[in-house]
C-alpha positions in Angstrom: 0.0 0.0 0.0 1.5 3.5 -0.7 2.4 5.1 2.1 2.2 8.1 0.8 -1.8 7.8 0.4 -1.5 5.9 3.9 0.0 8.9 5.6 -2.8 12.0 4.2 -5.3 9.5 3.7 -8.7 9.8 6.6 -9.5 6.8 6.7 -7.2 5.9 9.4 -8.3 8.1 11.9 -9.9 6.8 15.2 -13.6 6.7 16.4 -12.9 6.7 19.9 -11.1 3.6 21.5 -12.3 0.3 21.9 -11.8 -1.5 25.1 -8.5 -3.4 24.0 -7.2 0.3 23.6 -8.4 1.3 27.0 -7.1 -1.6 28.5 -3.2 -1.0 27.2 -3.1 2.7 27.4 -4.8 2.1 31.2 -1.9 -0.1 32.1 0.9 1.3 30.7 0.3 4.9 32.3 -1.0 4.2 35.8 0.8 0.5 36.6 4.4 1.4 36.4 6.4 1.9 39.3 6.2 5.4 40.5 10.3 5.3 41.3 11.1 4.1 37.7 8.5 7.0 36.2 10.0 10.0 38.6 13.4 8.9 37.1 12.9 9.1 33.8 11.5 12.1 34.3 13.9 13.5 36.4 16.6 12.3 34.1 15.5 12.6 30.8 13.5 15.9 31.3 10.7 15.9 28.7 12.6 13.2 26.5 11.0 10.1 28.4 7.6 11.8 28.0 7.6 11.9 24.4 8.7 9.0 24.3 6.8 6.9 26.3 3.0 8.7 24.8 5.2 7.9 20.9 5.3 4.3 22.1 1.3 4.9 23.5 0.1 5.5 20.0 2.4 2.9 18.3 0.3 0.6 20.6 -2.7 2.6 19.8 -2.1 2.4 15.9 -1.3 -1.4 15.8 -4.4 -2.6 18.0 -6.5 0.1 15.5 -4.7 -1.2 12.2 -5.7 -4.7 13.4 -7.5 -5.3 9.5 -7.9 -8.3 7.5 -7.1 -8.3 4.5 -8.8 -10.3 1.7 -5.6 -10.6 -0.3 -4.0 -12.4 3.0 -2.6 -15.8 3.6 -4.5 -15.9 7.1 -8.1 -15.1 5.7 -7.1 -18.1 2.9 -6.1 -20.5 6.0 -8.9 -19.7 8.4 -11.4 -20.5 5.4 -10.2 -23.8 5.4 -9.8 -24.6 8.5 -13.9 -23.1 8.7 -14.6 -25.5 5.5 -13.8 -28.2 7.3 -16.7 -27.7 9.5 -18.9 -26.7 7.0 -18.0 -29.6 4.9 -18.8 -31.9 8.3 -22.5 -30.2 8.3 -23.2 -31.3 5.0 -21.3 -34.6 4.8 -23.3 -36.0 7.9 -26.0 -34.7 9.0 -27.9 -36.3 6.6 -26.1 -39.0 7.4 -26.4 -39.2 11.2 -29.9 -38.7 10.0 -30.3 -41.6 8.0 -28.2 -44.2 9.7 -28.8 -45.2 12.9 -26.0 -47.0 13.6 -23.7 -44.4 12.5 -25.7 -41.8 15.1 -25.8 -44.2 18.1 -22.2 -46.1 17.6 -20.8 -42.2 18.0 -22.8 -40.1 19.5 -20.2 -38.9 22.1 -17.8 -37.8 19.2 -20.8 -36.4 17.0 -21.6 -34.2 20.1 -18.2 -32.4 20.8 -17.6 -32.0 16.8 -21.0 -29.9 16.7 -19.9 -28.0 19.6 -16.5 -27.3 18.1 -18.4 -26.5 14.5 -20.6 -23.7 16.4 -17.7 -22.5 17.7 -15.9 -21.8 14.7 -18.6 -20.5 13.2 -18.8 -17.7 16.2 -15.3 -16.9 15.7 -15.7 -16.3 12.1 -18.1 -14.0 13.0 -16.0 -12.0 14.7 -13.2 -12.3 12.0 -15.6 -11.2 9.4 -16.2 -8.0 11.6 -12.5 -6.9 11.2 -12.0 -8.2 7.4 -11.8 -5.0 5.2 -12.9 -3.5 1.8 -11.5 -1.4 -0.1 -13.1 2.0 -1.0 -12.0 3.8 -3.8 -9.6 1.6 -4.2 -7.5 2.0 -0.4 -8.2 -0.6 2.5 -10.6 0.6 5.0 -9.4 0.6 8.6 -11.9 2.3 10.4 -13.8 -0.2 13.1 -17.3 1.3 12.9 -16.9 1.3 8.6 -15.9 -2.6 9.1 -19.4 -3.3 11.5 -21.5 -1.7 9.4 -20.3 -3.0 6.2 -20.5 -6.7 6.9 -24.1 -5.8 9.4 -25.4 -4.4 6.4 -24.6 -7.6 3.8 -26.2 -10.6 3.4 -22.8 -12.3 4.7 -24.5 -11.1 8.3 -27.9 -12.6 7.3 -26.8 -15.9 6.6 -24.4 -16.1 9.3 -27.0 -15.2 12.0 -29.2 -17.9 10.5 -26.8 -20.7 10.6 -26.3 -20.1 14.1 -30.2 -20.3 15.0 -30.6 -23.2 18.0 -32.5 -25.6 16.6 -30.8 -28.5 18.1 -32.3 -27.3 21.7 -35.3 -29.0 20.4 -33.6 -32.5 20.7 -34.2 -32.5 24.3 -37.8 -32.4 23.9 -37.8 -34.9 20.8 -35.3 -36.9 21.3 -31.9 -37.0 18.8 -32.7 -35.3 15.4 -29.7 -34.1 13.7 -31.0 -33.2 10.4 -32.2 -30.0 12.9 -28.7 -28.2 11.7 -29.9 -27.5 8.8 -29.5 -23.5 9.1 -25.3 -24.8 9.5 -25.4 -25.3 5.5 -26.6 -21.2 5.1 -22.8 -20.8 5.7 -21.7 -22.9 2.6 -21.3 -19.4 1.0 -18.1 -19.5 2.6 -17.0 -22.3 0.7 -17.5 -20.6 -2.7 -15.2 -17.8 -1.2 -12.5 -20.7 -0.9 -12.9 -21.9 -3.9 -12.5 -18.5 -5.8 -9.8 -17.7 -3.5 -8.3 -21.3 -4.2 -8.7 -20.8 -8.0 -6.8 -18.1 -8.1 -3.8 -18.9 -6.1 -3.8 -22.4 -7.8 -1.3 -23.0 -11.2 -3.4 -25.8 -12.5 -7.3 -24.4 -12.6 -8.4 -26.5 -14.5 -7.6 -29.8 -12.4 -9.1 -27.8 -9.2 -12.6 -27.3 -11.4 -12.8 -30.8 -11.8 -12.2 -32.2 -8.5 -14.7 -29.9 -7.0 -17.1 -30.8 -9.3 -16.0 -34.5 -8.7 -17.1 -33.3 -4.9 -20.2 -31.5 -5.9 -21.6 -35.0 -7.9 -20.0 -37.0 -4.9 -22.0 -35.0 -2.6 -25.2 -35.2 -4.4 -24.7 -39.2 -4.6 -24.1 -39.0 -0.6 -27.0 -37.1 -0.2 -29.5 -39.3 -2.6 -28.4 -43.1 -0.5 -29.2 -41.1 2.4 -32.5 -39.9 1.3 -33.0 -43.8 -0.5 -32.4 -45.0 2.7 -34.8 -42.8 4.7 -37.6 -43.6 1.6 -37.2 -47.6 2.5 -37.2 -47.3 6.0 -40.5 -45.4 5.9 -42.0 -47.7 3.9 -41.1 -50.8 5.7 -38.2 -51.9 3.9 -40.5 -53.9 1.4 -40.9 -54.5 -2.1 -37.8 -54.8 -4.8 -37.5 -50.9 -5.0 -36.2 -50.7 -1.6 -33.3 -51.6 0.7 -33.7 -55.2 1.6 -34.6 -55.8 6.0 -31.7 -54.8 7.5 -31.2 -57.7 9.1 -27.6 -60.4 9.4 -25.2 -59.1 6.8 -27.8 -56.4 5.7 -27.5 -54.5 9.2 -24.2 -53.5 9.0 -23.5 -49.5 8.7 -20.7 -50.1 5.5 -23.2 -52.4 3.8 -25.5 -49.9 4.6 -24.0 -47.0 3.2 -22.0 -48.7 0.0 -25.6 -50.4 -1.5 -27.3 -46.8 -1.1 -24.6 -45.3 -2.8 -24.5 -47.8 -5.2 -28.1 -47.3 -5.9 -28.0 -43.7 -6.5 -25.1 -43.8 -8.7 -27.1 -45.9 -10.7 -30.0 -43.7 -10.8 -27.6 -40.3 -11.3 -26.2 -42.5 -14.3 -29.3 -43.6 -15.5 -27.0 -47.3 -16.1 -28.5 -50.6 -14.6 -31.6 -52.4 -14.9 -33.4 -50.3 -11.7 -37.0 -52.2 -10.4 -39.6 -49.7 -10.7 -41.1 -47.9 -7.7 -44.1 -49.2 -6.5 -45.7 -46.1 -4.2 -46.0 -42.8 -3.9 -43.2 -42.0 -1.7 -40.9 -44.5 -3.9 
């Protein structure tokens, strides 16, 4: 950035001090030693003053100057360390949902993951609050410019919403984890990765073609599940469906591989399918 522009520029002045401000500037003036502050005064005369306020404001200027930026490495890390999480929302919920097994065999684990997910997704939140724009072409510093820029978009909207506490109603109606739903309103951070990712990446082409290898992988993980909820509903009867799970059919893998198998077939339209015999098949 051009210091030059940086240095007349007004959109690094300050709109009062925040309380990490007050905080540092509190401490460093009134908890020094009283013997070690008459010194320097006596000694240095009105040197150690200036010097001590110059080293105020550096503190002042840093802690206000505390923007990130959306050319940064760290904005590119955290989004993928946060796609993790959103990735886990959409990868098994439905699944949790769907399979019982894989619910109940884990539910301890399941329980601290979506606790650690909701926590992330505060945190990013508050990162978001201090991520800049740029306005007329220079990086906006100023805090209350930041809030009500990302308050005002839809970024805030869907954010708000993911977070809404449906899963409180699990203690009245036992475990339903399809209920965080609102998590997937934050997938909109994932297309931020991915045009972030594209253009960091020297091979775009390849990175376009595993994410849609994702995307269709996704869609078949989300069609077994949804196969599998159809035939449990209906009884597990009839050639359409997912034989009894019973013996060798109760097991969560052979579970999961025959529904996906199923609904590669149907996204492929290859295979000899039986036709569906009701409404809901």
């Amino acid at each position: 950035e051009d210091s030059f522009l940086r240095r007349f520029s007004t959109r690094y002045g300050y709109r009062g001090l925040g309380p990490i401000e007050l905080y540092l500037l509190f401490t460093f003036i009134f908890f020094e030693e009283p013997s070690k502050r008459n010194l320097r005064i006596n000694i240095g005369k009105d040197e150690p003053i200036k010097s001590r306020y110059s080293c105020v404001r550096r503190i002042l200027r840093s802690c206000n100057y505390f923007v990130i930026s959306t050319d940064e490495s760290f904005l590119f890390y955290w989004l993928i360390v946060l796609n993790i999480f959103v990735l886990y929302n959409l990868w098994f919920s439905i699944a949790r949902q769907s399979f019982e097994p894989l619910q109940k065999d884990y539910a301890q684990i399941w329980e601290i993951i979506d606790y650690l997910a909701d926590a992330m997704y505060l945190v990013d939140i508050a990162i978001q609050f201090r991520t800049g724009y740029l306005e007329q072409g220079l990086l906006v510093y100023d805090h209350y410019k930041l809030a009500m820029n990302y308050v005002h978009s839809s970024r805030f909207i869907f954010d708000i919403i993911s977070l809404a506490p449906l899963d409180l109603l699990q203690i009245k109606f036992g475990t339903i984890p399809i209920l965080r739903f609102p998590r997937f309103f934050k997938v909109y951070r994932t297309f931020q990765l991915y045009y972030l990712q594209e253009s960091r990446t020297v091979y775009p082409n390849t990175y376009r073609v595993l994410n849609l290898f994702h995307i269709l992988l996704l869609l078949g993980h989300w069609l077994a599940s949804f196969y599998f909820m159809v035939s449990k509903a209906e009884g597990f009867v009839g050639y359409w469906s997912y034989p009894k799970p019973v013996g060798n059919f109760s097991q969560l893998a052979k579970m999961y591989l025959r529904c996906l198998y199923w609904s590669t077939l149907t996204l492929t339209t290859i295979g000899d399918l039986p036709p569906p015999e009701t409404n809901w098949q």
